[in-house]
N, CA, C and O atoms as a GROMACS GRO file, in nm:
protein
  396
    1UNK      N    1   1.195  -4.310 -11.844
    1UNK     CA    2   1.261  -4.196 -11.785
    1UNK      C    3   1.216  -4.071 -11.857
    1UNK      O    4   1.201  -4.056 -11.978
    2UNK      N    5   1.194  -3.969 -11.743
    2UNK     CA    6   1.148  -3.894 -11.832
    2UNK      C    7   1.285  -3.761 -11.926
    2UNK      O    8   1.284  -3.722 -12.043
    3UNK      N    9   1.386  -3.726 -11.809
    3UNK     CA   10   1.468  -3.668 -11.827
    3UNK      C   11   1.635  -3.797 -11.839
    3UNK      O   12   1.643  -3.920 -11.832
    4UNK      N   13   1.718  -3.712 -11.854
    4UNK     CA   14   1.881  -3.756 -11.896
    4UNK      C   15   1.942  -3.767 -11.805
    4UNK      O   16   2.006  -3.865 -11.766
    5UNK      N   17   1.922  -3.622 -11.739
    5UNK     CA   18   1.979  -3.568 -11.596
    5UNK      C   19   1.867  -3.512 -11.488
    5UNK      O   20   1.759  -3.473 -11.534
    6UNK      N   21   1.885  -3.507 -11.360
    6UNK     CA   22   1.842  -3.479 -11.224
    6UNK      C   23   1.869  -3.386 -11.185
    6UNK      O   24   1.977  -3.376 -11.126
    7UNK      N   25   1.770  -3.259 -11.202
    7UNK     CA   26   1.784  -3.137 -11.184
    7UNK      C   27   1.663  -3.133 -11.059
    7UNK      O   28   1.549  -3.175 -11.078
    8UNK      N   29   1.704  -3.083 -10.950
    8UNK     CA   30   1.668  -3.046 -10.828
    8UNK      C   31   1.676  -2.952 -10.773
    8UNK      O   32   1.789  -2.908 -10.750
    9UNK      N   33   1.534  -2.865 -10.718
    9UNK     CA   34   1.556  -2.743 -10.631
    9UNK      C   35   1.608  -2.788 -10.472
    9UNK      O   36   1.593  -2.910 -10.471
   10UNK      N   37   1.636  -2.766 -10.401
   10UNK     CA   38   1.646  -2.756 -10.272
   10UNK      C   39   1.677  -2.627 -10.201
   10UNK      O   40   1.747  -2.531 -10.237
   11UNK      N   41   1.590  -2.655 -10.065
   11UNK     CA   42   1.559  -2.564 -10.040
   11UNK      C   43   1.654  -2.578  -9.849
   11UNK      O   44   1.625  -2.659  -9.761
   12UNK      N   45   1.760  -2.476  -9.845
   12UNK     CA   46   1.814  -2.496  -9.740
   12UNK      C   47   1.815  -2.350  -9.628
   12UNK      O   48   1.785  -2.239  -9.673
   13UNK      N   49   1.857  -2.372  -9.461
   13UNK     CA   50   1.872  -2.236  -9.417
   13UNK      C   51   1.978  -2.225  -9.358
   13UNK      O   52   2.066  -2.308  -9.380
   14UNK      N   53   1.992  -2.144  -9.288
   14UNK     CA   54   2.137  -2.134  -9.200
   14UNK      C   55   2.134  -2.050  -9.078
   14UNK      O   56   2.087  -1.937  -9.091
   15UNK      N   57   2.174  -2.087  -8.969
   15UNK     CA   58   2.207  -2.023  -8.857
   15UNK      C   59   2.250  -1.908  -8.850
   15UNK      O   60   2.212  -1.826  -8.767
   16UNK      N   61   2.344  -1.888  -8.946
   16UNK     CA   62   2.455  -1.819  -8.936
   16UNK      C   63   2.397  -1.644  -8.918
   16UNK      O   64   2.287  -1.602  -8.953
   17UNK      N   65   2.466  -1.593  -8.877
   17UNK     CA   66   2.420  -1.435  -8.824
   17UNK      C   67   2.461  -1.354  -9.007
   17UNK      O   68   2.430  -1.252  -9.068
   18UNK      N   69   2.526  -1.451  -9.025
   18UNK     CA   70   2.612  -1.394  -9.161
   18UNK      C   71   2.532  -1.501  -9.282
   18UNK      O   72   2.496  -1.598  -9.215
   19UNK      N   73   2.504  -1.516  -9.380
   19UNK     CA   74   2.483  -1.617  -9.498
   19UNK      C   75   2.573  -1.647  -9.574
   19UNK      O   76   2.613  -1.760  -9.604
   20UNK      N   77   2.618  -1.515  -9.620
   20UNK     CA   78   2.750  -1.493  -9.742
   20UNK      C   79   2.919  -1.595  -9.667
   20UNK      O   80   3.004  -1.658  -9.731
   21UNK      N   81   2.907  -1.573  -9.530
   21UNK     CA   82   3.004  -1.609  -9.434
   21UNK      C   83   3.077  -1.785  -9.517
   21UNK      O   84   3.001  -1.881  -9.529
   22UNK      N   85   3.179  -1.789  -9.549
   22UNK     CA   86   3.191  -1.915  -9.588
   22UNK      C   87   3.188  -2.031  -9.504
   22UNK      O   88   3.149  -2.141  -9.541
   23UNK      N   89   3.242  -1.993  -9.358
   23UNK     CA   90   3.190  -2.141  -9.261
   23UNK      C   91   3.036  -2.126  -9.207
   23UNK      O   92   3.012  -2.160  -9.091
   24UNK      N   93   2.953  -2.087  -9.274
   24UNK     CA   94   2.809  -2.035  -9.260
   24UNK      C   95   2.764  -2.194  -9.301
   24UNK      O   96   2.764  -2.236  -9.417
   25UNK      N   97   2.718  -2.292  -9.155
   25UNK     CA   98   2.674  -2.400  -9.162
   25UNK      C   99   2.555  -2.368  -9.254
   25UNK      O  100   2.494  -2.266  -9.221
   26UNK      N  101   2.489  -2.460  -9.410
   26UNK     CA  102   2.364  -2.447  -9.447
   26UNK      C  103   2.315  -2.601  -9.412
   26UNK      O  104   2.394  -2.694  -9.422
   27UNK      N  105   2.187  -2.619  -9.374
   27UNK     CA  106   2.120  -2.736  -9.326
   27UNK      C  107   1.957  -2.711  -9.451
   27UNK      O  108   1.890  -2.610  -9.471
   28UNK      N  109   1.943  -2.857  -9.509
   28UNK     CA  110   1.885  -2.919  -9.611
   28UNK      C  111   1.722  -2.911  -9.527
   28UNK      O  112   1.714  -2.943  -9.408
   29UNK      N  113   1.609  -2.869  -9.600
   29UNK     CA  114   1.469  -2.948  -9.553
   29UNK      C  115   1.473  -3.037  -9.667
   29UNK      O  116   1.522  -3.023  -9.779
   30UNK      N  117   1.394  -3.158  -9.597
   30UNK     CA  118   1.422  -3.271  -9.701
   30UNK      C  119   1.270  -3.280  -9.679
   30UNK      O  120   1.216  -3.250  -9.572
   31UNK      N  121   1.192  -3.335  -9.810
   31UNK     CA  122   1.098  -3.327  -9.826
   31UNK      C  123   1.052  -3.501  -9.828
   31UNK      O  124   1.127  -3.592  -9.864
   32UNK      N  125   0.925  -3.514  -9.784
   32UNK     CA  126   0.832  -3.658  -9.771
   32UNK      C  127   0.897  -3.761  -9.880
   32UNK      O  128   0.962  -3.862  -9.849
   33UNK      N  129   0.869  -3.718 -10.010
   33UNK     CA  130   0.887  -3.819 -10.115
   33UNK      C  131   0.956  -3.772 -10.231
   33UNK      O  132   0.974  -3.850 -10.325
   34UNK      N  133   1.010  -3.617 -10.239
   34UNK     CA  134   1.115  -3.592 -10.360
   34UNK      C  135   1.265  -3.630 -10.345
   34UNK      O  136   1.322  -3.602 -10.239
   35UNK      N  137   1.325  -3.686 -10.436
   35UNK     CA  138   1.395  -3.772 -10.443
   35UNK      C  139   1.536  -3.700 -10.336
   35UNK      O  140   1.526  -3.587 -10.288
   36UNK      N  141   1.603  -3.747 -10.324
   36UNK     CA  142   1.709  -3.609 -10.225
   36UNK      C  143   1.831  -3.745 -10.149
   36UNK      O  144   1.911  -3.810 -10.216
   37UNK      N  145   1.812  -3.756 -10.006
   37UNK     CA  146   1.931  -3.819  -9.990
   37UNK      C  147   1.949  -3.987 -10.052
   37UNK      O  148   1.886  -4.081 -10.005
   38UNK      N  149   2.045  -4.000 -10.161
   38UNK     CA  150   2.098  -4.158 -10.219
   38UNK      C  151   2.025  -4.254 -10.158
   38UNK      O  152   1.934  -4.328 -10.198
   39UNK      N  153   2.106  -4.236 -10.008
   39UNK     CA  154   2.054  -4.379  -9.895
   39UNK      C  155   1.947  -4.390  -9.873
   39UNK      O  156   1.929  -4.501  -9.825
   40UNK      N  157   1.831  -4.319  -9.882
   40UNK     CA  158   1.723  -4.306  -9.814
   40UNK      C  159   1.661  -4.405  -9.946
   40UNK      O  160   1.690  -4.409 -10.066
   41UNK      N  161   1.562  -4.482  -9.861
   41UNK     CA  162   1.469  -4.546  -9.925
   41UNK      C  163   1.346  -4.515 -10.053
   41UNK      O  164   1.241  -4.479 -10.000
   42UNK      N  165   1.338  -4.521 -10.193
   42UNK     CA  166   1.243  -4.442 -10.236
   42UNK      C  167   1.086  -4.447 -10.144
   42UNK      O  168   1.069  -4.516 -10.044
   43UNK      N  169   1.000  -4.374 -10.195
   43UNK     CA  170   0.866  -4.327 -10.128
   43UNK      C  171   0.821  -4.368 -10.228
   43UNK      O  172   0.864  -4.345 -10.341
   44UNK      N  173   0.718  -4.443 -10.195
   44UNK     CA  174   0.582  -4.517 -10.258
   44UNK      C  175   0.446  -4.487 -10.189
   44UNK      O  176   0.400  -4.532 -10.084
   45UNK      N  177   0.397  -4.401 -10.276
   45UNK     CA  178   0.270  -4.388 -10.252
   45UNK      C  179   0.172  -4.369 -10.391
   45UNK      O  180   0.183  -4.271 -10.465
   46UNK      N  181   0.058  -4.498 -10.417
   46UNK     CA  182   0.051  -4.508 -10.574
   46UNK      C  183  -0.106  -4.542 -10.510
   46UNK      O  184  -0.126  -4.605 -10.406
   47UNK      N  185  -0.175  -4.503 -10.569
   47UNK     CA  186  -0.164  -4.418 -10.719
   47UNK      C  187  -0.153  -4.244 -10.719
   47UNK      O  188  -0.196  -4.183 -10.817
   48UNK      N  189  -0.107  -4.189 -10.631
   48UNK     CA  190  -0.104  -4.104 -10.567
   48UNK      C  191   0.013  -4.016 -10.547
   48UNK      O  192   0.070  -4.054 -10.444
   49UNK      N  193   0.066  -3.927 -10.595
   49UNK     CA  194   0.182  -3.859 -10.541
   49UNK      C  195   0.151  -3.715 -10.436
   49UNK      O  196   0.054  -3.640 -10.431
   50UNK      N  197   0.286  -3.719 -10.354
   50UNK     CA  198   0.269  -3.606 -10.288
   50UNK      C  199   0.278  -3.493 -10.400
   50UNK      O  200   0.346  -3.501 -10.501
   51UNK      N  201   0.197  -3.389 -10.364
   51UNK     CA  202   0.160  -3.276 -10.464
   51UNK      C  203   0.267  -3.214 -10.452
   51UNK      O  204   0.316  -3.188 -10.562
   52UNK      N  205   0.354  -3.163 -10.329
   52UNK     CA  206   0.476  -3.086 -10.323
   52UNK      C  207   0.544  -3.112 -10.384
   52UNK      O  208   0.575  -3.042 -10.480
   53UNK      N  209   0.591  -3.211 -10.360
   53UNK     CA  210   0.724  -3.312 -10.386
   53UNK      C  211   0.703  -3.286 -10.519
   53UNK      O  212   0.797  -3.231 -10.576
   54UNK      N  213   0.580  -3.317 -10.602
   54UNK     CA  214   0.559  -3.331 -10.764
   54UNK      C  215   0.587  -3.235 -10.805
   54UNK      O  216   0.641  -3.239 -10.916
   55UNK      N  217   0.567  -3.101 -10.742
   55UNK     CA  218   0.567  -2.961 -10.822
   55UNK      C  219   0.662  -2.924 -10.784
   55UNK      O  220   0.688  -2.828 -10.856
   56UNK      N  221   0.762  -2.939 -10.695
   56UNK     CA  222   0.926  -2.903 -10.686
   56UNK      C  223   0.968  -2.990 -10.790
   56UNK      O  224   1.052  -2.936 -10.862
   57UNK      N  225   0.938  -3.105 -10.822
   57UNK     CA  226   1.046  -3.187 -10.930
   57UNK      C  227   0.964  -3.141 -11.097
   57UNK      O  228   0.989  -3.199 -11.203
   58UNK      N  229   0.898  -3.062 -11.084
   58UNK     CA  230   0.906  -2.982 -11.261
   58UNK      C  231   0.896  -2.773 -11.202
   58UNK      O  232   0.893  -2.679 -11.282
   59UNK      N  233   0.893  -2.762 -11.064
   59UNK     CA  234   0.995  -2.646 -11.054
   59UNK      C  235   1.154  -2.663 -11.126
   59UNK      O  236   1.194  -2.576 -11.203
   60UNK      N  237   1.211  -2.747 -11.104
   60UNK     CA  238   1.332  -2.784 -11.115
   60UNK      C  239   1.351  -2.761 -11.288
   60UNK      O  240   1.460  -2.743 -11.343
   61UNK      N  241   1.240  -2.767 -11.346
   61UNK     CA  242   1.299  -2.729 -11.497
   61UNK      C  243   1.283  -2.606 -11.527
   61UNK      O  244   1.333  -2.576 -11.636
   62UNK      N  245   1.225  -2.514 -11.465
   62UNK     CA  246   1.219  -2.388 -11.468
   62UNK      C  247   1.311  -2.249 -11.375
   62UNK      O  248   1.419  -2.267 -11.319
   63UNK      N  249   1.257  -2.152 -11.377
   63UNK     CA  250   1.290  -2.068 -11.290
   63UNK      C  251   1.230  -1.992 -11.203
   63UNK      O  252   1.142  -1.928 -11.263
   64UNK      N  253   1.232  -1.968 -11.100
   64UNK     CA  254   1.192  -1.931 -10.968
   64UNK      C  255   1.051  -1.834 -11.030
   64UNK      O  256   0.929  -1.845 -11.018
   65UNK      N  257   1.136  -1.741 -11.095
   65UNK     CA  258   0.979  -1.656 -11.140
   65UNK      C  259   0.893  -1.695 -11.211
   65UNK      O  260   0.792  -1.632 -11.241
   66UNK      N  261   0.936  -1.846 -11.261
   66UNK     CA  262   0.798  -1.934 -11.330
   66UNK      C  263   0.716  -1.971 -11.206
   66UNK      O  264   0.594  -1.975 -11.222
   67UNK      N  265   0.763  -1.997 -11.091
   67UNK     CA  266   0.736  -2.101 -11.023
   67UNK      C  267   0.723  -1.994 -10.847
   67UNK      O  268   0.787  -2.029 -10.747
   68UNK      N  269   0.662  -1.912 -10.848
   68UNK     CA  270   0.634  -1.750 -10.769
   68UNK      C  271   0.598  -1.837 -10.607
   68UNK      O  272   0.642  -1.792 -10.502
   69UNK      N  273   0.522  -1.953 -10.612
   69UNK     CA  274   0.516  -2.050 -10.532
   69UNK      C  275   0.633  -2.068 -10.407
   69UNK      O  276   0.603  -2.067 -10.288
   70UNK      N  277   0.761  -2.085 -10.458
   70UNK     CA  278   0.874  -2.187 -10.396
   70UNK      C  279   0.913  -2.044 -10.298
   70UNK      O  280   0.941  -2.048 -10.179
   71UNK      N  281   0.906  -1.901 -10.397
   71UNK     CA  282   0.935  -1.804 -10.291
   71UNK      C  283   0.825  -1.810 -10.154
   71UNK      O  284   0.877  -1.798 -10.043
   72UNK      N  285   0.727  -1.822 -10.158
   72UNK     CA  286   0.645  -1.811 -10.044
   72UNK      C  287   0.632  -1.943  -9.965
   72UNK      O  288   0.558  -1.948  -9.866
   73UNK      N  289   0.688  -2.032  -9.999
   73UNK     CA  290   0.756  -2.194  -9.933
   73UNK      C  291   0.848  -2.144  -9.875
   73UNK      O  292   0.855  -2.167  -9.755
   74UNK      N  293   0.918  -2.086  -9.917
   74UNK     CA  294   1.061  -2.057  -9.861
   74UNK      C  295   1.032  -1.964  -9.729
   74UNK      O  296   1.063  -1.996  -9.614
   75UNK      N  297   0.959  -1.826  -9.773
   75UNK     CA  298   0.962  -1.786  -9.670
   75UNK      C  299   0.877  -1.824  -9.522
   75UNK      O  300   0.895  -1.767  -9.414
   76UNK      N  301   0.794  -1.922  -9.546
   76UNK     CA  302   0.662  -1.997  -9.465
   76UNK      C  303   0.794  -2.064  -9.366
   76UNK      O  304   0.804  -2.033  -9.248
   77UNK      N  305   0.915  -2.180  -9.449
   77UNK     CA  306   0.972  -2.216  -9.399
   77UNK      C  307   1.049  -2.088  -9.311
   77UNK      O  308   1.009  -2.043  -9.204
   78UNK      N  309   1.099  -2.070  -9.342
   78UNK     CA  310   1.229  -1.955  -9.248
   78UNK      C  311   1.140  -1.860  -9.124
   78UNK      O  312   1.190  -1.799  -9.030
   79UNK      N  313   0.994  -1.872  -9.158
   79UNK     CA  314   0.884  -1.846  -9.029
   79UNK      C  315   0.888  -1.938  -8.939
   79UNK      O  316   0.847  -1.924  -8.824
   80UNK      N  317   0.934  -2.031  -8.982
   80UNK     CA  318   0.883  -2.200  -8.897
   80UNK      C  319   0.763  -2.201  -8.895
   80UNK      O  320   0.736  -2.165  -8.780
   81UNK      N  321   0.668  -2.219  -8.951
   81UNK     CA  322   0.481  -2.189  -8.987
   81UNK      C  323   0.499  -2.307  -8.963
   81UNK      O  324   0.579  -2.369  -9.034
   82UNK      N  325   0.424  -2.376  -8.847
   82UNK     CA  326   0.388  -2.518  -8.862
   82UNK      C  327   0.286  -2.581  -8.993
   82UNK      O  328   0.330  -2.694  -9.014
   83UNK      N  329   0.213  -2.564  -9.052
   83UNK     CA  330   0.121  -2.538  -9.186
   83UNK      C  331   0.220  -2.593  -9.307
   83UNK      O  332   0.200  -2.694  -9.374
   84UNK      N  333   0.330  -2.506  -9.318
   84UNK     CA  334   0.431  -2.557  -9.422
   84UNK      C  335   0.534  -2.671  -9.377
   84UNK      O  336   0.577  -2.756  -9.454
   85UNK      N  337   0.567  -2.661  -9.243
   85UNK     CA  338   0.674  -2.762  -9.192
   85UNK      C  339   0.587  -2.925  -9.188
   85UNK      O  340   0.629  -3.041  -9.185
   86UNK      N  341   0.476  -2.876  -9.188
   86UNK     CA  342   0.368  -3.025  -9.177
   86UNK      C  343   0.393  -3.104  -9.322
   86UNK      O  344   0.360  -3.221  -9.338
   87UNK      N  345   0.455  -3.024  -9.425
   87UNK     CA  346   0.447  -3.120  -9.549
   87UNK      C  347   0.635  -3.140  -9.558
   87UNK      O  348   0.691  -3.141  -9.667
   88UNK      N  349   0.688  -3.150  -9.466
   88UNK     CA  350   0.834  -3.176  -9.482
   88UNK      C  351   0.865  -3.272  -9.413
   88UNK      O  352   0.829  -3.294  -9.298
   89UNK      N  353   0.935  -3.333  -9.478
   89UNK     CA  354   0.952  -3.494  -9.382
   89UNK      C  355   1.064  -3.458  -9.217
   89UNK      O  356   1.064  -3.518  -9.109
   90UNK      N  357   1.163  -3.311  -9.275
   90UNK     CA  358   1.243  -3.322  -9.164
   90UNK      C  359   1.264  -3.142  -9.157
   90UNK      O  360   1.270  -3.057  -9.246
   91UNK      N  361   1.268  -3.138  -9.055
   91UNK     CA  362   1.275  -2.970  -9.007
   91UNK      C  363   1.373  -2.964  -8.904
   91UNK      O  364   1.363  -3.007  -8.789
   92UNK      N  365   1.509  -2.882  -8.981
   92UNK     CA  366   1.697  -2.936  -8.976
   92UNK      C  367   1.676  -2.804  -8.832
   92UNK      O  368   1.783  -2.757  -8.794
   93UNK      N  369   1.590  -2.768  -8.784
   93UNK     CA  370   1.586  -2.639  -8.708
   93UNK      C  371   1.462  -2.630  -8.545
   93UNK      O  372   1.451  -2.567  -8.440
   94UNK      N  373   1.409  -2.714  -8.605
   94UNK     CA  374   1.338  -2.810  -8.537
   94UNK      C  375   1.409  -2.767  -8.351
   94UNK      O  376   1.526  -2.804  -8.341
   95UNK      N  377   1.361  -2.708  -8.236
   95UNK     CA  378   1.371  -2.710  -8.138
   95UNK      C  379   1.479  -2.570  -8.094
   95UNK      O  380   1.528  -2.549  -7.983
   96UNK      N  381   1.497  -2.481  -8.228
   96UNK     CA  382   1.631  -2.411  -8.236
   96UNK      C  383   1.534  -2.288  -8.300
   96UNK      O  384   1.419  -2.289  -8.343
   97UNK      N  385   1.632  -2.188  -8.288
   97UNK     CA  386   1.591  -2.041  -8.309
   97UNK      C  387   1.556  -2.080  -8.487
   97UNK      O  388   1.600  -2.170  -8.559
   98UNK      N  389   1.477  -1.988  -8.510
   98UNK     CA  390   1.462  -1.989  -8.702
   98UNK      C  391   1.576  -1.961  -8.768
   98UNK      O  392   1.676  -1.913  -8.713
   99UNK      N  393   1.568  -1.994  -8.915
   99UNK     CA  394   1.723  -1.983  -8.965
   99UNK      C  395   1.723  -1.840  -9.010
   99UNK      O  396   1.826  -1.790  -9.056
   0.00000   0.00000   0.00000
């Protein structure tokens, strides 16, 4: 193991006309192979990892302005850029206005 504890970025959007709004539904992108929902089966792909997935899980020990990257992920996502949505296992927005 390498860490104690499971420190995770995630990266979510929201419908909502409002963000701050407290019933402001937020919906999860869940990524190919970083670790995220319990139930879900781990991802095996060896000898080989997904590169995203790898560099969000040591984003996660840092901070955003280490890591200048996750801002321009973020905003690729909230474009709906097919380019960035191609490395996400699930796109919560998928057929619906952008968040």
């Amino acid at each position: 193991s390498i860490t104690k504890e499971r420190t995770e970025v995630i990266l979510q959007g929201t419908s909502s006309l409002d963000p701050n709004d407290p019933a402001a539904v937020w919906e999860e992108f869940d990524f190919k192979c970083k670790p995220g929902d319990l139930k879900r089966r781990p991802c095996f792909i060896s000898p080989y990892h997904y590169r995203l997935d790898w560099l969000m899980w040591f984003a996660a020990f840092q901070t955003y302005e280490q890591n200048e990257w996750i801002i321009h992920l973020a905003g690729k996502l909230l474009a709906q850029e097919e380019e960035a949505l191609s490395l996400m296992a699930t796109n919560p927005f998928a057929g619906r206005e952008p968040p």
